[in-house]
C-alpha positions in Angstrom: 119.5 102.9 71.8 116.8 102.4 73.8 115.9 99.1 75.6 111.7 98.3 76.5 111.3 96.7 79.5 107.8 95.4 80.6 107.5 94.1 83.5 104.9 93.1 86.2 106.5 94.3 89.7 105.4 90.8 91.7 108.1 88.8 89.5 111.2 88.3 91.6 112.8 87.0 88.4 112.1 90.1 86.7 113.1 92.2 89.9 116.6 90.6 88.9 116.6 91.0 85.2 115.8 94.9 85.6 118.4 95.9 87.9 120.8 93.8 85.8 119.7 95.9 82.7 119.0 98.5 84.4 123.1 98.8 85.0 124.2 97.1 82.1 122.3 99.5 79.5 123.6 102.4 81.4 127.3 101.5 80.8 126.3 101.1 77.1 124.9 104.7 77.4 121.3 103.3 76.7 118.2 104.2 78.4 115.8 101.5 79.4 112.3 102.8 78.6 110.2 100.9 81.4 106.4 99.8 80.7 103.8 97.3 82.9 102.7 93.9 81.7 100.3 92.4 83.9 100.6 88.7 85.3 97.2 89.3 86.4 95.8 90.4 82.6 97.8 87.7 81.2 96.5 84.7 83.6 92.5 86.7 84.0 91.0 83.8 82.2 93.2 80.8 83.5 92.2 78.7 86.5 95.3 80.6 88.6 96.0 78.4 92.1 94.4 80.0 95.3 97.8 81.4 96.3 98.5 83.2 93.6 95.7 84.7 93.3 95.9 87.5 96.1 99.3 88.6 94.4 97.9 89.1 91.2 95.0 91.3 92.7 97.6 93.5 94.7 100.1 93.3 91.7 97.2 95.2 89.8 96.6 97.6 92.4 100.1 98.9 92.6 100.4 98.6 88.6 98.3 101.3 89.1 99.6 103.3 90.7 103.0 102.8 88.7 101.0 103.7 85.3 100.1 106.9 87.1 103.3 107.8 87.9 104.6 107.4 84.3 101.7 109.2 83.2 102.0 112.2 85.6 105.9 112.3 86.0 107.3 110.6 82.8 110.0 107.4 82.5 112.3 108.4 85.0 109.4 108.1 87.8 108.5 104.7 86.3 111.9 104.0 87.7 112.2 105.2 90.7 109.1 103.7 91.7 109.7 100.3 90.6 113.3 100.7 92.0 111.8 101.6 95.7 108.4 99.0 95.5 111.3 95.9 94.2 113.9 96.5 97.6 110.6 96.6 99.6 109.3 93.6 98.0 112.5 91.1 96.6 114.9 92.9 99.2 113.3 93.4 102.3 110.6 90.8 102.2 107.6 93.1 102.3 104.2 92.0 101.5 102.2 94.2 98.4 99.7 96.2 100.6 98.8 99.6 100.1 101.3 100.5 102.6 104.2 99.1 101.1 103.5 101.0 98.0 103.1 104.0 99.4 106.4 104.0 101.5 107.2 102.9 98.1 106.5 106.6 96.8 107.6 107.9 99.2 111.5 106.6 98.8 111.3 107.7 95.2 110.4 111.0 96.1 106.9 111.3 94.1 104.2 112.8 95.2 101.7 111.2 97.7 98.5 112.0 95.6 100.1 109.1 93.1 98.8 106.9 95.5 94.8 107.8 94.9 95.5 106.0 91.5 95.7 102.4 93.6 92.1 102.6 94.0 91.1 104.2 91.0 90.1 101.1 88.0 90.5 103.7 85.4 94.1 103.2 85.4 93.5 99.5 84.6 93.3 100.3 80.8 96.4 101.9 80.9 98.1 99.0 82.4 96.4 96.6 79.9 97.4 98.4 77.1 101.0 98.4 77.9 100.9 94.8 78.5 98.9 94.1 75.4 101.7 96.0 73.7 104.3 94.0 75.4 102.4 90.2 74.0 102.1 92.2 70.2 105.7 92.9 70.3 107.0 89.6 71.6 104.5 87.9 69.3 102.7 85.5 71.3 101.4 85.1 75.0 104.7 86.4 77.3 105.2 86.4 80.9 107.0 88.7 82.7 109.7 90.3 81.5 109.1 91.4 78.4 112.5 92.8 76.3 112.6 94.7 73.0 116.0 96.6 71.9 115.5 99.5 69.8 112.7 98.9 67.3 113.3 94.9 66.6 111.0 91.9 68.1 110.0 91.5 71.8 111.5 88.1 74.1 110.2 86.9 77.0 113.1 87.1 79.6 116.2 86.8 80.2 115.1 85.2 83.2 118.3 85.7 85.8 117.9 84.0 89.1 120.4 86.4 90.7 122.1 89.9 89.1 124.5 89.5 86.7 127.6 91.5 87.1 130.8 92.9 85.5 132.2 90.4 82.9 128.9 88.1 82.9 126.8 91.1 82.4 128.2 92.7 79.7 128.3 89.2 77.9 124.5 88.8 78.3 123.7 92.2 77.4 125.6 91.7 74.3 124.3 88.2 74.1 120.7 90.0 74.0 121.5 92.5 71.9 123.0 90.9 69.3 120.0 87.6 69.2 117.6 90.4 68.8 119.1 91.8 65.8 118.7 88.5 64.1 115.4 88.0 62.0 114.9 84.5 62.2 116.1 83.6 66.0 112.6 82.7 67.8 113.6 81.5 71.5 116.2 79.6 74.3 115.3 78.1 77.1 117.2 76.0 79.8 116.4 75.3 83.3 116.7 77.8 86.6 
Protein backbone atom coordinates (compact mmCIF):
# COMPACT_ATOMS: atom_id res chain seq x y z
CA UNK A 1 0.00 0.00 0.00
CA UNK A 2 1.12 3.27 -0.27
CA UNK A 3 0.62 6.03 2.29
CA UNK A 4 0.44 10.18 0.99
CA UNK A 5 1.92 12.33 3.18
CA UNK A 6 1.76 16.22 2.61
CA UNK A 7 3.40 18.07 4.58
CA UNK A 8 4.71 21.74 5.01
CA UNK A 9 8.46 21.28 6.51
CA UNK A 10 8.00 24.30 9.27
CA UNK A 11 5.44 22.09 11.28
CA UNK A 12 7.21 20.56 14.26
CA UNK A 13 4.05 18.47 14.74
CA UNK A 14 4.24 17.19 11.37
CA UNK A 15 8.16 16.71 11.72
CA UNK A 16 6.89 14.12 14.43
CA UNK A 17 4.08 12.50 12.59
CA UNK A 18 6.50 11.76 9.45
CA UNK A 19 9.19 10.03 11.15
CA UNK A 20 6.64 8.05 13.10
CA UNK A 21 5.09 6.95 9.64
CA UNK A 22 7.89 7.13 8.19
CA UNK A 23 8.98 3.84 10.44
CA UNK A 24 5.83 2.49 11.06
CA UNK A 25 4.76 2.09 7.15
CA UNK A 26 8.13 0.58 6.57
CA UNK A 27 7.57 -2.30 9.01
CA UNK A 28 4.17 -2.80 7.22
CA UNK A 29 6.25 -2.98 3.98
CA UNK A 30 4.49 0.32 2.68
CA UNK A 31 6.02 3.17 1.04
CA UNK A 32 5.08 6.64 2.07
CA UNK A 33 4.81 8.70 -1.11
CA UNK A 34 5.80 12.28 0.31
CA UNK A 35 4.15 15.54 -1.29
CA UNK A 36 4.23 19.65 -0.01
CA UNK A 37 1.18 21.47 1.37
CA UNK A 38 1.92 24.86 2.07
CA UNK A 39 0.99 26.68 5.46
CA UNK A 40 1.83 29.72 3.62
CA UNK A 41 -0.82 28.96 0.49
CA UNK A 42 -3.24 27.75 2.95
CA UNK A 43 -3.12 31.02 5.39
CA UNK A 44 -2.06 33.66 1.93
CA UNK A 45 -5.36 35.39 2.46
CA UNK A 46 -5.70 35.30 6.39
CA UNK A 47 -4.54 38.14 8.62
CA UNK A 48 -1.45 35.58 9.81
CA UNK A 49 0.33 37.32 13.20
CA UNK A 50 3.69 39.28 12.52
CA UNK A 51 5.63 36.25 13.78
CA UNK A 52 4.54 33.86 11.74
CA UNK A 53 4.83 35.45 8.98
CA UNK A 54 8.66 35.23 8.27
CA UNK A 55 8.30 31.38 8.61
CA UNK A 56 5.76 31.04 6.19
CA UNK A 57 7.95 33.16 3.56
CA UNK A 58 11.09 30.88 4.33
CA UNK A 59 8.84 27.76 4.52
CA UNK A 60 7.94 28.60 0.74
CA UNK A 61 11.38 29.11 -0.23
CA UNK A 62 12.65 25.77 0.87
CA UNK A 63 9.28 24.10 -0.44
CA UNK A 64 10.89 24.99 -3.34
CA UNK A 65 13.51 23.75 -3.40
CA UNK A 66 12.02 20.33 -1.98
CA UNK A 67 9.50 20.26 -5.14
CA UNK A 68 12.65 20.43 -7.26
CA UNK A 69 14.17 17.73 -5.79
CA UNK A 70 11.13 15.47 -6.30
CA UNK A 71 10.83 16.69 -9.64
CA UNK A 72 14.57 16.17 -10.63
CA UNK A 73 15.37 12.98 -8.39
CA UNK A 74 12.01 11.27 -7.72
CA UNK A 75 10.29 10.25 -4.04
CA UNK A 76 13.17 8.98 -2.47
CA UNK A 77 14.97 12.54 -2.66
CA UNK A 78 11.73 14.11 -1.34
CA UNK A 79 12.82 12.09 1.61
CA UNK A 80 16.01 12.50 2.09
CA UNK A 81 15.66 16.15 1.98
CA UNK A 82 12.95 16.55 4.25
CA UNK A 83 14.69 13.96 6.60
CA UNK A 84 18.01 16.30 6.62
CA UNK A 85 16.07 20.05 6.62
CA UNK A 86 13.61 18.41 9.88
CA UNK A 87 17.06 17.37 12.24
CA UNK A 88 18.38 20.84 11.18
CA UNK A 89 15.18 22.44 11.95
CA UNK A 90 13.02 20.26 14.95
CA UNK A 91 16.41 18.53 16.09
CA UNK A 92 19.06 20.91 16.08
CA UNK A 93 17.24 24.11 16.49
CA UNK A 94 18.26 25.81 13.25
CA UNK A 95 16.62 28.69 11.81
CA UNK A 96 15.08 28.27 7.86
CA UNK A 97 17.68 30.37 5.88
CA UNK A 98 19.04 29.56 2.72
CA UNK A 99 21.89 28.10 4.46
CA UNK A 100 20.22 25.63 6.48
CA UNK A 101 18.66 24.22 3.45
CA UNK A 102 21.50 23.96 1.61
CA UNK A 103 23.52 22.03 4.31
CA UNK A 104 20.23 20.45 4.20
CA UNK A 105 21.14 19.07 0.53
CA UNK A 106 24.01 18.54 1.20
CA UNK A 107 23.38 15.69 4.11
CA UNK A 108 21.02 14.05 1.73
CA UNK A 109 23.49 13.78 -0.84
CA UNK A 110 21.64 15.72 -3.75
CA UNK A 111 23.09 17.83 -5.85
CA UNK A 112 23.98 21.47 -5.05
CA UNK A 113 22.31 23.04 -8.24
CA UNK A 114 18.75 21.90 -6.33
CA UNK A 115 19.42 24.83 -4.46
CA UNK A 116 18.96 27.49 -7.57
CA UNK A 117 15.23 26.31 -7.22
CA UNK A 118 14.97 28.46 -3.71
CA UNK A 119 15.01 31.50 -5.65
CA UNK A 120 13.31 30.50 -8.65
CA UNK A 121 9.01 31.40 -8.19
CA UNK A 122 8.38 29.05 -10.91
CA UNK A 123 8.43 26.20 -8.51
CA UNK A 124 5.62 27.92 -6.54
CA UNK A 125 2.96 26.30 -8.82
CA UNK A 126 4.29 23.11 -8.25
CA UNK A 127 4.16 23.47 -4.54
CA UNK A 128 0.48 24.84 -4.79
CA UNK A 129 -0.65 22.24 -6.68
CA UNK A 130 0.47 19.52 -4.39
CA UNK A 131 -1.09 21.34 -1.64
CA UNK A 132 -4.29 22.00 -3.53
CA UNK A 133 -4.27 18.27 -3.98
CA UNK A 134 -3.71 17.64 -0.44
CA UNK A 135 -7.16 20.18 0.64
CA UNK A 136 -9.27 18.08 -2.50
CA UNK A 137 -8.40 14.87 -0.97
CA UNK A 138 -9.03 15.66 2.64
CA UNK A 139 -12.16 17.53 1.56
CA UNK A 140 -12.00 20.77 3.12
CA UNK A 141 -9.30 23.45 4.25
CA UNK A 142 -6.36 21.11 6.04
CA UNK A 143 -3.33 22.04 7.87
CA UNK A 144 -0.35 20.34 7.89
CA UNK A 145 -0.12 17.05 7.71
CA UNK A 146 -2.15 15.86 5.28
CA UNK A 147 -2.67 11.70 5.29
CA UNK A 148 -4.37 9.49 2.65
CA UNK A 149 -3.73 5.53 2.63
CA UNK A 150 -3.89 3.93 -0.61
CA UNK A 151 -6.67 5.49 -2.76
CA UNK A 152 -9.37 6.36 0.22
CA UNK A 153 -10.08 10.06 1.77
CA UNK A 154 -7.38 12.50 2.99
CA UNK A 155 -7.29 13.56 7.24
CA UNK A 156 -5.70 16.20 8.65
CA UNK A 157 -3.14 14.76 11.15
CA UNK A 158 -2.43 12.53 13.30
CA UNK A 159 -1.02 15.28 15.09
CA UNK A 160 1.75 13.44 17.60
CA UNK A 161 3.51 15.76 19.99
CA UNK A 162 6.47 13.34 20.29
CA UNK A 163 7.33 9.87 18.07
CA UNK A 164 5.38 7.15 18.57
CA UNK A 165 7.11 3.92 19.06
CA UNK A 166 6.97 0.12 19.12
CA UNK A 167 3.66 -1.03 20.64
CA UNK A 168 1.96 2.56 20.44
CA UNK A 169 2.99 2.89 16.92
CA UNK A 170 1.82 0.04 15.37
CA UNK A 171 -1.63 0.70 17.28
CA UNK A 172 -1.92 4.11 15.69
CA UNK A 173 -0.85 3.09 12.36
CA UNK A 174 -3.47 0.42 12.46
CA UNK A 175 -5.77 2.87 14.25
CA UNK A 176 -5.23 5.06 10.90
CA UNK A 177 -5.51 2.63 8.64
CA UNK A 178 -8.28 1.02 9.49
CA UNK A 179 -10.58 4.75 10.27
CA UNK A 180 -9.59 5.50 6.75
CA UNK A 181 -11.12 2.48 5.29
CA UNK A 182 -14.41 3.50 6.76
CA UNK A 183 -16.74 5.65 4.39
CA UNK A 184 -18.70 7.49 6.81
CA UNK A 185 -15.91 8.41 9.69
CA UNK A 186 -15.26 12.31 9.15
CA UNK A 187 -12.87 13.43 12.15
CA UNK A 188 -11.37 13.15 16.08
CA UNK A 189 -9.95 15.58 17.79
CA UNK A 190 -8.66 15.95 21.49
CA UNK A 191 -6.31 18.25 23.04
CA UNK A 192 -2.16 18.24 22.81
Amino acid sequence: MTVTFWFDPTCPYTWNTGRWLRDAAAEHGDEVEWRLMSLAVLNADKDVPEQYQEGMRQSRLASRVLAEAGLRQGNEAVDALYTALGRRLHEDGGTLTKELVAGAVADAGLPTDLLDAYEDSGRDSDVEASHEQSQRRAGQESGSPVIAFGDGPGYFGPIVTEQPTGADSEKLYEAMKLISAVPQFAELKRAR
